[in-house]
C-alpha positions as CSV (number, residue, x, y, z in Angstrom):
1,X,19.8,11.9,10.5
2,X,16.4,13.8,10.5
3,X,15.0,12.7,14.0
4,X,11.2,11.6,13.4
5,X,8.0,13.5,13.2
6,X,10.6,16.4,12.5
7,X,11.5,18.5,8.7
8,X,14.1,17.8,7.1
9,X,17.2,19.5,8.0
10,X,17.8,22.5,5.2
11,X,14.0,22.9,4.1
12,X,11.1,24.2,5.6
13,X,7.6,23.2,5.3
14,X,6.6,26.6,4.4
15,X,9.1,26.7,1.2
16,X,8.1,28.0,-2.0
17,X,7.1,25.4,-4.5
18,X,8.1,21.8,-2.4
19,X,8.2,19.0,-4.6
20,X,6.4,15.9,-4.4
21,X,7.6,12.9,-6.8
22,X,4.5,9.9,-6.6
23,X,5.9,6.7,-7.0
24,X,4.0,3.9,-8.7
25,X,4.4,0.2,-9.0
26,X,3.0,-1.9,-12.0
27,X,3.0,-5.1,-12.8
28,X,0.8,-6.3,-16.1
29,X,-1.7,-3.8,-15.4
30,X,-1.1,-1.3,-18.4
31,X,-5.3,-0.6,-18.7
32,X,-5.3,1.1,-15.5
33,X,-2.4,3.0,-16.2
34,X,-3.9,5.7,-18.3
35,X,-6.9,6.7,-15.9
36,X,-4.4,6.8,-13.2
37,X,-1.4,9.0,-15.1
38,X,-4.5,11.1,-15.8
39,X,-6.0,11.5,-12.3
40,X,-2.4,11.8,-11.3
41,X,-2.3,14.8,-13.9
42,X,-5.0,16.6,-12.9
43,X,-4.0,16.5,-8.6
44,X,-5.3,19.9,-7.5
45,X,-2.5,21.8,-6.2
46,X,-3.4,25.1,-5.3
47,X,0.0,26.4,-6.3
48,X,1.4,25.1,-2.9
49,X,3.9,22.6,-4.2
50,X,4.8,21.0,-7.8
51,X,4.8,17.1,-8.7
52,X,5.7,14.9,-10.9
53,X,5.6,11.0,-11.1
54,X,8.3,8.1,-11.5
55,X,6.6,4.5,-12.4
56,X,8.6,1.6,-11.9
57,X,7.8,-1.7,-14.2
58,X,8.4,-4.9,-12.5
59,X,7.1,-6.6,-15.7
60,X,10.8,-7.4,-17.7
61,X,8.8,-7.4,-20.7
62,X,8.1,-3.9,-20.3
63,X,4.2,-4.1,-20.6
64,X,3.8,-0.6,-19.5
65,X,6.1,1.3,-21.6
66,X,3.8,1.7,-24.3
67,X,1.3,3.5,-22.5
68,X,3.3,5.6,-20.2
69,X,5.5,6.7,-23.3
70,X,2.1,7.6,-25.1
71,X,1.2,9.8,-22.2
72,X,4.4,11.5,-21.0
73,X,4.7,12.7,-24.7
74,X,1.3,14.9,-23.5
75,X,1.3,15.2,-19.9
76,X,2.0,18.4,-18.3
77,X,4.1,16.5,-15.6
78,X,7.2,15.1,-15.8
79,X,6.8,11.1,-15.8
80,X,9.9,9.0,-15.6
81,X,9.7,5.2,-16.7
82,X,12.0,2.4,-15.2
83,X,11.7,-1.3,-15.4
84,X,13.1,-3.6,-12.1
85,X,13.0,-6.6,-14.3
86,X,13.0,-9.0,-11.1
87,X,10.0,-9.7,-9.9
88,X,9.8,-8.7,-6.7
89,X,7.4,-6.1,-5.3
90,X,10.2,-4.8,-2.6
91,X,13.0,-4.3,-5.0
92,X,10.5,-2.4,-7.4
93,X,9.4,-0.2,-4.4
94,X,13.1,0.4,-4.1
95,X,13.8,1.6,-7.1
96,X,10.9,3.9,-7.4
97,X,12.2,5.3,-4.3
98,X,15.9,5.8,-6.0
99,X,14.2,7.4,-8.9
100,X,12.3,10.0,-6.4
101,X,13.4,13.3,-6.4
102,X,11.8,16.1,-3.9
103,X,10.6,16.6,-0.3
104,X,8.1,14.1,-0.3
105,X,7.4,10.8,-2.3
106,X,3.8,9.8,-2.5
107,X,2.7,6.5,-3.2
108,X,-0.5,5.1,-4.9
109,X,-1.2,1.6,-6.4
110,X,-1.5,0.7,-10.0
111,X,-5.0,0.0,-9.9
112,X,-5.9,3.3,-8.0
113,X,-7.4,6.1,-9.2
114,X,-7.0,9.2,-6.6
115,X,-9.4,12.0,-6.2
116,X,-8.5,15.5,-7.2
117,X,-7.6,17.0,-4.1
118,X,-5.7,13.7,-2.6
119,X,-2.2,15.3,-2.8
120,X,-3.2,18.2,-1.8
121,X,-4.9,16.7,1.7
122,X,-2.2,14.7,2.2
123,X,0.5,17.7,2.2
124,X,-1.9,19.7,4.1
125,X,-2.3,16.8,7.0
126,X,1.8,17.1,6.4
127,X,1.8,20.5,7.5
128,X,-0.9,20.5,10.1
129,X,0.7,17.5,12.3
130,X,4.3,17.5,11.3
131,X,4.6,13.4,11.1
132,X,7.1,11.3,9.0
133,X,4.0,10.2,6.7
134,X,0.5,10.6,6.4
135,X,-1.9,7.8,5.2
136,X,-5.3,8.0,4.0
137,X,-8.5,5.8,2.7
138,X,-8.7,3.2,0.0
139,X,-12.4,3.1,-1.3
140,X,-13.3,0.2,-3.1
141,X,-14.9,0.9,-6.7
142,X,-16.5,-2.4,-8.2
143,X,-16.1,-2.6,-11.7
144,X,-18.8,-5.1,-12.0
145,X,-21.8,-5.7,-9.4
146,X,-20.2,-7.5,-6.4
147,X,-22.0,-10.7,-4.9
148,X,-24.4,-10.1,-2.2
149,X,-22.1,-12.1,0.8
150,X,-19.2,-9.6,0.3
151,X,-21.1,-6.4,0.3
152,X,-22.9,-7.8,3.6
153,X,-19.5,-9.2,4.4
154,X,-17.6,-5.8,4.4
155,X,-15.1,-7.9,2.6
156,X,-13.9,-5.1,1.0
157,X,-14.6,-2.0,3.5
158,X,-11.1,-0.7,5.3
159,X,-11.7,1.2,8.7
160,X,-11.2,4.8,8.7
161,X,-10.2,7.0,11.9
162,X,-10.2,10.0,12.2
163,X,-8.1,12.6,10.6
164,X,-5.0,13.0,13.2
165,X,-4.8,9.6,14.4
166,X,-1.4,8.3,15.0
167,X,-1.1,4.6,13.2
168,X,-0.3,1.3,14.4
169,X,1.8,-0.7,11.7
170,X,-0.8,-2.8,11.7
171,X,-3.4,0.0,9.9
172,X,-0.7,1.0,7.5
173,X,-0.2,0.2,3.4
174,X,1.6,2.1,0.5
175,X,-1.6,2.3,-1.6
176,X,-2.2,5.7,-0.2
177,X,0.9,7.9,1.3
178,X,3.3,10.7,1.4
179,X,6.4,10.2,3.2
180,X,9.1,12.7,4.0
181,X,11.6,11.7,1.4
182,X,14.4,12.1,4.6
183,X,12.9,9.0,5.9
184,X,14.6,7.2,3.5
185,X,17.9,8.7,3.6
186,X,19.2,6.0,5.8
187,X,19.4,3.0,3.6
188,X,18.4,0.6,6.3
189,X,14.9,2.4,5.8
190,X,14.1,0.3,2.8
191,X,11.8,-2.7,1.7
192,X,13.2,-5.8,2.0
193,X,13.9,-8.4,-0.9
194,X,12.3,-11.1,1.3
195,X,9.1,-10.2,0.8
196,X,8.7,-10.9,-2.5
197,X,5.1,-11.4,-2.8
198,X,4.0,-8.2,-0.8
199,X,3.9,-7.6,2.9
200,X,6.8,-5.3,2.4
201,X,4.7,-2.2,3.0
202,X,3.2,-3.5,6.4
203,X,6.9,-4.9,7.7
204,X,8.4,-1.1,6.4
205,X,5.8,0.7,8.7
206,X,6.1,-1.8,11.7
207,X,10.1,-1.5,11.5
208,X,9.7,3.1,11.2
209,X,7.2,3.0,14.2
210,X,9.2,0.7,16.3
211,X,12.1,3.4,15.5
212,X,10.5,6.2,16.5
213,X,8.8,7.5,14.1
214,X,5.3,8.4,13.4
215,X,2.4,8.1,10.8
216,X,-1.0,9.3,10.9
217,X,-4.2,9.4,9.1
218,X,-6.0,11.8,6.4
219,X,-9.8,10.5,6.0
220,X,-9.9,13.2,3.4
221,X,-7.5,12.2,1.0
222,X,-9.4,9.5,-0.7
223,X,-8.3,6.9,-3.5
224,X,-10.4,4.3,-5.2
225,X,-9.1,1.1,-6.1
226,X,-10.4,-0.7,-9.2
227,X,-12.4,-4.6,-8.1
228,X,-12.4,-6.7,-11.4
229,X,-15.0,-9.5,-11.1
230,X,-12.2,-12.0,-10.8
231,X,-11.3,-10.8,-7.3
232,X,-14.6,-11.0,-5.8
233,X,-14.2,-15.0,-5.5
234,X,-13.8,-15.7,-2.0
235,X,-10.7,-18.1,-3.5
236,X,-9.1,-14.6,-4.0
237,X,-10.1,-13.2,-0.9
238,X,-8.4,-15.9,1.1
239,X,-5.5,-16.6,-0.8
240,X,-5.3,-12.6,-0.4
241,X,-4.9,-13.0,3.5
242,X,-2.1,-15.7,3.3
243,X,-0.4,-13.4,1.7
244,X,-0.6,-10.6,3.5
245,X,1.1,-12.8,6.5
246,X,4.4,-11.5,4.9
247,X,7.8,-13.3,5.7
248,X,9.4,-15.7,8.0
249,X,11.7,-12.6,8.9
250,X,8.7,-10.6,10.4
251,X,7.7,-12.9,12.4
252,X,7.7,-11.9,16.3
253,X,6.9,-14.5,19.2
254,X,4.9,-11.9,20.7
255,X,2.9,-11.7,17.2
256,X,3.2,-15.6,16.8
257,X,1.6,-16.1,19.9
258,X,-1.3,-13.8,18.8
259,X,-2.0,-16.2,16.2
260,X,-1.5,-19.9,17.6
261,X,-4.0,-18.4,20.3
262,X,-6.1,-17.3,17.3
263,X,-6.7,-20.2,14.9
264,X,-8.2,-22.8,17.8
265,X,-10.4,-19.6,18.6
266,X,-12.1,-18.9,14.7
267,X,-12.4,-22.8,14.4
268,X,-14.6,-22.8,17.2
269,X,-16.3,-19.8,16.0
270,X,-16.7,-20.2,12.7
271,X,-19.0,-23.0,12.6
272,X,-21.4,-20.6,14.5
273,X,-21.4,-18.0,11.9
274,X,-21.7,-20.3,9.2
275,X,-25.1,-21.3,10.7
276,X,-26.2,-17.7,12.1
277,X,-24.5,-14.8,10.5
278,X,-22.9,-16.3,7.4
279,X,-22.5,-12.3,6.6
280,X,-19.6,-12.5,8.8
281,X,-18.7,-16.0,8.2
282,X,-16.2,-14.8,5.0
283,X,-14.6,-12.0,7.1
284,X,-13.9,-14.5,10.0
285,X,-12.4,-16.7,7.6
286,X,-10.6,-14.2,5.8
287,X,-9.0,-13.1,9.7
288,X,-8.3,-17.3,10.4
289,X,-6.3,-17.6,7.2
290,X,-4.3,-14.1,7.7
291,X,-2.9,-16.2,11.0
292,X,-2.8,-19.3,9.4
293,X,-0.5,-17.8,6.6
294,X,2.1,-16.3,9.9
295,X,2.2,-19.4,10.8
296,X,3.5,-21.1,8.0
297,X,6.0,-18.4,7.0
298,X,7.1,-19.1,11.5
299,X,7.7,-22.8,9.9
300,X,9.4,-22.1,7.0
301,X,9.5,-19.8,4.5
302,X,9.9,-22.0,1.3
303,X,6.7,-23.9,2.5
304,X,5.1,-21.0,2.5
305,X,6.2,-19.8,-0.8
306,X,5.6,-23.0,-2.2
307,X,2.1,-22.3,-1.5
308,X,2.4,-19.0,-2.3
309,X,3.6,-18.9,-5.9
310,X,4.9,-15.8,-7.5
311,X,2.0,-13.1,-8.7
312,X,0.8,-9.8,-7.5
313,X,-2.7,-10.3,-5.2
């Protein structure tokens, strides 16, 4: 097995021409599709590897076929199609990984649209400090003017270290990363099914970094993701950070603890804010649900999913 932070065994960074497959989930989003293919498309290379792109449908009624048949019959990439026809976020991510072919497997969301030179800053932070993935920024772009409270908020505003930084799990996501496609050799080194509603990105990163292995940030290799109106209700944004909680299965004491010492603390805070700084009232909020979702997956996990019906956030 390829130890972490390490190459590949058999390749060299400095081959001719490595190949990057990006792998993208969709779900009923087949109007972002075609900006994205065609962002993809146009990744600035500088002749330094080749790429191509594998989308997974977790729609069973094949939503996105039409469009992503339409465009591969143009595109000057090669652009595979699949359909995981159970939805489940985890088992399309697997898939998409199965489909992969190459040195690396990038990963970008559905409602993403990455700048030109994203790949290309990703392989280079690759190169420069030899991890097992490099992740970058998520910008949001707000198809229709957001309300005042979340701009002040920050609702929406994801921090940014530096270029270099070596990652907790907790700053990591798939919405923007390259991965050594070794990483995934080992079958263990999957998402799990359980997380059927998402955290599987978070829980995959938490379980590779308390392997061994190591992640680390690219602030250059930017991707915005598209805000629809509807998702600037703050009913979203909390129902967002339940969520994000994950499964029953992650859950640590040492994380658990973290939160029962949390909630008592934002209800005695939040009041405060309401009155004071209600600019930071929604992101307190936002923080007191996120813990009050790990809780309720800790008591049971078909509570929580009762709550938490099936959908993508």
């Amino acid at each position: 097995m390829t130890a972490p932070g390490s190459a590949p065994q058999g390749t060299t960074e400095a081959a001719a021409n490595p190949h990057i497959c990006v792998c993208v989930c969709t779900y009923k989003r087949p109007e972002y599709l075609a900006p994205l293919l065609t962002a993809l498309c146009a990744q600035e290379t500088e002749g330094r590897f080749t790429h191509s792109i594998s989308i997974v449908d977790n729609d069973h009624l094949e939503s996105a076929r039409a469009v992503v048949s339409d465009f591969a019959a143009k595109a000057p990439l090669a652009i595979s199609y699949d359909v995981e026809p159970r939805q489940n976020i985890a088992l399309a991510r697997n898939r998409t990984v199965a489909n992969a072919t190459g040195e690396f497997l990038a990963m970008i969301d559905d409602d993403e649209e990455p700048f030109p030179d994203w790949l290309l800053r990703l392989f280079e932070a690759m190169l420069a400090y030899a991890p097992d993935g490099v992740l970058g920024p998520v910008i949001p772009r707000f198809l229709s003017p957001p309300p005042d409270w979340a701009v002040r908020g920050r609702c929406f505003e994801r921090p940014s270290p530096r270029t270099g930084t070596v990652l907790r799990w907790k700053q990591t996501r798939t919405g923007n990363v390259l991965i050594r496609r070794a990483v995934f050799d080992d079958p263990a080194n999957r998402f799990r099914a359980e997380f059927r509603f998402g955290g599987e990105d978070v829980d995959f990163f938490r379980r590779q970094i308390a392997g061994g292995r190591r992640f680390v940030w690219c602030a250059e290799a930017k991707v915005h993701e598209c805000i629809p109106s509807e998702r600037c209700s703050r009913r979203y944004l909390l129902k967002r950070a339940l969520l994000r909680a994950g499964h029953p299965s992650s859950q640590g004491w040492a994380i658990l603890l973290t939160s029962f010492v949390a909630i008592p603390a934002y209800a005695v805070v939040l009041p405060f804010l309401f009155i004071s700084r209600h600019r930071s009232f929604m992101r307190h909020l936002m923080g007191m649900c996120g813990h009050i979702g790990r809780v309720l997956a800790f008591v049971g996990g078909s509570l929580w999913e009762k709550i938490m019906p099936p959908g993508r956030a």
